[in-house]
C-alpha positions as CSV (number, residue, x, y, z in Angstrom):
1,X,258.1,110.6,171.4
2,X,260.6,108.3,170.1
3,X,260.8,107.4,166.3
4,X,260.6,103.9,167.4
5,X,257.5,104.6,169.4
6,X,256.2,106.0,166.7
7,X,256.7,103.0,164.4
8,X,255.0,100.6,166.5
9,X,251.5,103.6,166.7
10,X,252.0,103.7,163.0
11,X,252.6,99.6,162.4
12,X,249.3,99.4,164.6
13,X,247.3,101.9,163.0
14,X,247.6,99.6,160.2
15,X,247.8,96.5,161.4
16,X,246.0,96.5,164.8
17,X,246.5,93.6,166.6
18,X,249.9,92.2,165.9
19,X,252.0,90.7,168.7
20,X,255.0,91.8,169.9
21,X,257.2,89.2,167.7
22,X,255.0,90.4,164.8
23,X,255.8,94.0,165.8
24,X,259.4,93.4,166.1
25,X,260.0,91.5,163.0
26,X,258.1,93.9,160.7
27,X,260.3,97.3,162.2
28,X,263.2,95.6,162.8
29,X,263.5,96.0,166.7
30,X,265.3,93.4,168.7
31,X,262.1,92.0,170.7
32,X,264.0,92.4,173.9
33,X,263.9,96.2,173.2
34,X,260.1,95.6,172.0
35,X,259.1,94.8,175.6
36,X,260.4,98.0,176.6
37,X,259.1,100.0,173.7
38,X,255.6,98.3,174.6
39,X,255.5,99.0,178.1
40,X,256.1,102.8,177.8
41,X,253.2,102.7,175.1
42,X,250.9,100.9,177.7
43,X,252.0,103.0,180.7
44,X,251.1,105.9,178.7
45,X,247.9,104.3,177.8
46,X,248.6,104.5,174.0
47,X,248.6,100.6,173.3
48,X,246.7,97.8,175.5
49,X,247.6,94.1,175.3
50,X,245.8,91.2,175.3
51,X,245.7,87.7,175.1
52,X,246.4,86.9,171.0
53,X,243.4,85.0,169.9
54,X,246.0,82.0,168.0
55,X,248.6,81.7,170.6
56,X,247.8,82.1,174.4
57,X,251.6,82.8,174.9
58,X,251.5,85.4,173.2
59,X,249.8,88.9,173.6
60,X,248.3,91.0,170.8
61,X,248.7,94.6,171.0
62,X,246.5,97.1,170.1
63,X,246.1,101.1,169.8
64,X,243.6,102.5,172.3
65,X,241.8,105.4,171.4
66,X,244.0,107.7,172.8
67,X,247.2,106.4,170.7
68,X,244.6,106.5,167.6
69,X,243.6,110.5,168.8
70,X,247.4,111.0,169.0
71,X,248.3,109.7,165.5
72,X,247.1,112.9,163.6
73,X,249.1,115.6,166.2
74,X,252.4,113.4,165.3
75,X,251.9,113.2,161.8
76,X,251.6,117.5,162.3
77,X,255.2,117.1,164.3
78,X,256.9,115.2,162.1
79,X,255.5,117.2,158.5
80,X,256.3,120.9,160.7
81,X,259.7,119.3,161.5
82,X,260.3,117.9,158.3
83,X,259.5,121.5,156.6
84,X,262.0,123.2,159.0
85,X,264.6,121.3,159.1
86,X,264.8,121.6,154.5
87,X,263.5,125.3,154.4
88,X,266.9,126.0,152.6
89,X,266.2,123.8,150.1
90,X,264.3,124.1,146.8
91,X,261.6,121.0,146.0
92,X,264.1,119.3,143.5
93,X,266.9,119.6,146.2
94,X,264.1,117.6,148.9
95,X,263.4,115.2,146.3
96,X,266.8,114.1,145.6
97,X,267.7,114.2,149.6
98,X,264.7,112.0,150.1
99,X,265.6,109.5,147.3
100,X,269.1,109.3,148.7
101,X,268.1,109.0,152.4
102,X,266.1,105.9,150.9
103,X,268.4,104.6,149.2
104,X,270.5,104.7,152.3
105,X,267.7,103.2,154.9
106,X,267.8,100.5,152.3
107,X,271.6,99.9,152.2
108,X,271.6,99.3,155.8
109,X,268.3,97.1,155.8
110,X,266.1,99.2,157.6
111,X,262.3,98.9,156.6
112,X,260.7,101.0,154.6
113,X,257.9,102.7,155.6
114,X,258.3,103.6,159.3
115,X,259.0,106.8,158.8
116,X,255.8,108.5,157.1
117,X,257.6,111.1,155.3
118,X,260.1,108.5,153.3
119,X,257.6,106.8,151.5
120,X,258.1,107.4,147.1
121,X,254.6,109.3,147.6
122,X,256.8,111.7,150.0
């Protein structure tokens, strides 16, 4: 799955319900690429839309049980991958490589907290 895929589960599985322009603005995705991001969700049955109960323009998307069953299995991935990818490194060396990949997502103003392993907590 793509990260950005994976942002919008994880933006949901927070904040169910948002709409697309919500979505976009809080992860930073252009809302043209939103609509794409979106559809592949819904064709894979992970997000359903519907009408947005304050604006009738909009929609209001919303995990489905599947994407919420799915959630767990990619947190796995992404903590397995995480671990393999800084096996060479001692815990002090992963704590300053997270603080500095932080303080780089920050520098180029991406948000903070899509990517569950980047959090301080991490």
């Amino acid at each position: 799955m793509e990260p950005r895929s994976y942002a919008v589960l994880l933006a949901l599985a927070s904040d169910d319900g948002q709409s697309q322009r919500q979505l976009s603005a809080r992860l930073g995705i252009h809302r043209n690429v939103m609509v794409t991001v979106i559809d592949d969700l819904e064709r894979r049955r992970l997000v359903k839309r519907l009408r947005h109960p304050d604006d009738r323009r909009a929609f209001a998307v919303t995990l489905t049980d599947k994407g919420r069953r799915l959630l767990p299995t990619l947190d796995e991935s992404g903590r397995e991958l995480d671990e393999e990818m800084s096996a060479a490194l001692s815990a002090n060396e992963r704590a300053t490589l997270r603080k500095l990949l932080q303080r780089m997502a920050a520098g180029a103003g991406l948000i903070p907290g899509v990517h569950p392993r980047m959090s301080d907590r991490g």
